[in-house]
C-alpha positions in Angstrom: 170.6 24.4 77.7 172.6 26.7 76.2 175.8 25.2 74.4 178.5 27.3 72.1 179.6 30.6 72.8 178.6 34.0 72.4 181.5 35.2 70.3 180.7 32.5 67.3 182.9 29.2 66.8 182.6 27.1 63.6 180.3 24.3 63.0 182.8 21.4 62.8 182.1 17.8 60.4 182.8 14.1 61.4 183.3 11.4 58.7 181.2 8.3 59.2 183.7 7.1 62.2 183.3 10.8 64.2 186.6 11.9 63.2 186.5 15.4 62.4 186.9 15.7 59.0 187.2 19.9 59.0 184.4 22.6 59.3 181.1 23.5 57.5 181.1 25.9 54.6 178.5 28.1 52.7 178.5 27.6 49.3 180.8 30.7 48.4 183.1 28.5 50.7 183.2 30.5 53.9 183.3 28.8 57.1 180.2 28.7 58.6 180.2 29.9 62.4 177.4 29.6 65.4 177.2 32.2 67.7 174.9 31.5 71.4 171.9 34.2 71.5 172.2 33.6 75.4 169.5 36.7 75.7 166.8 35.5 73.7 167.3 32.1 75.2 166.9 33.9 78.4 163.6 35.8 77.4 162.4 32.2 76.0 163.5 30.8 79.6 161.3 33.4 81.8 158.8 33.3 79.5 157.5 29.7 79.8 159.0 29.3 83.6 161.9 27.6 82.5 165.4 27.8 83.3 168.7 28.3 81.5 171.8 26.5 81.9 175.1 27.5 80.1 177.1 24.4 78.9 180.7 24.5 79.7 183.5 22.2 79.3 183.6 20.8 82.9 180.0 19.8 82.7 179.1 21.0 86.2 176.1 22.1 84.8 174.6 19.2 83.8 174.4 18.1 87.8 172.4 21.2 88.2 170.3 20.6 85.3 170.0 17.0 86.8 168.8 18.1 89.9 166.5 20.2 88.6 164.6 18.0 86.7 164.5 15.5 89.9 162.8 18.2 92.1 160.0 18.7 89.4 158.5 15.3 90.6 158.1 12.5 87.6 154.1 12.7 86.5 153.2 11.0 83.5 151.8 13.0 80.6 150.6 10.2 78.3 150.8 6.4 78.4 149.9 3.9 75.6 149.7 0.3 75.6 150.7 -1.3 72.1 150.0 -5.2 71.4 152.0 -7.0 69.4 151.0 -10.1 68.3 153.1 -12.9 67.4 152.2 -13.9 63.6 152.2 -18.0 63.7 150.6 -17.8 59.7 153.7 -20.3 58.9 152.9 -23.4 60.3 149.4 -23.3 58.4 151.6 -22.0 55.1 153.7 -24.9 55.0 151.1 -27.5 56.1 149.0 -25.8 53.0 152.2 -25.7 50.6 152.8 -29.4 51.5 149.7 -30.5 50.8 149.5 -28.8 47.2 153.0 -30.6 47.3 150.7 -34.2 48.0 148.4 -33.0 45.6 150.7 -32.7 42.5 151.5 -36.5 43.1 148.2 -38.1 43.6 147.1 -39.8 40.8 143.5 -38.8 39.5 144.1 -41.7 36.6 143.0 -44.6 38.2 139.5 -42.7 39.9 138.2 -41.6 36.7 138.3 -45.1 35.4 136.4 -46.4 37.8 133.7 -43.7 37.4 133.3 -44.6 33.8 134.1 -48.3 34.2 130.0 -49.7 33.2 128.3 -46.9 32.7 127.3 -47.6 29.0 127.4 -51.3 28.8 
């Protein structure tokens, strides 16, 4: 797809909300232009069995291009099946959490009594 024109057009800038905000500059600040190499995109074109398609402002290339692409025939050139697994860790966290939580206010006091109660009498 060849877009821009052969005689060189500047390259414009947008701000963060697309407006244009003026054109790009070198950093002698020149305005920096783009020129189509529609002959070299042509060689590239015939070379791998391609086509080229000059971008104008109507667009009514893009139904071409469109069609083009339809008549190749869809094949698929590589597939790959991902599995992502649902991580469920958080139930056992917080059961784990809340039972250190237990922990910190069971008494030990009143078992090691016991343990000791007779043992040397």
């Amino acid at each position: 797809m060849g877009i821009g024109s052969t005689d060189g057009v500047p390259i414009p800038e947008f701000d963060g909300r697309g407006a244009q905000t003026g054109f790009k500059r070198d950093e002698e600040g020149a305005v920096i232009t783009t020129r189509l190499e529609e002959a070299t995109l042509r060689q590239i074109a015939q070379r791998t069995g391609g086509q080229l398609f000059r971008s104008t402002p109507e667009a009514s290339e893009l139904t071409a291009l469109i069609d083009e692409i339809a008549a190749l025939g869809g094949r698929e050139i590589d597939a790959r099946e991902v599995t992502q697994f649902e991580e469920q860790f958080q139930i056992f966290l917080g059961a784990a959490i809340l039972l250190l939580f237990l922990e910190g206010l069971w008494s030990d006091r009143r078992q090691t009594t016991r343990a000791w109660r007779g043992r040397f009498s």
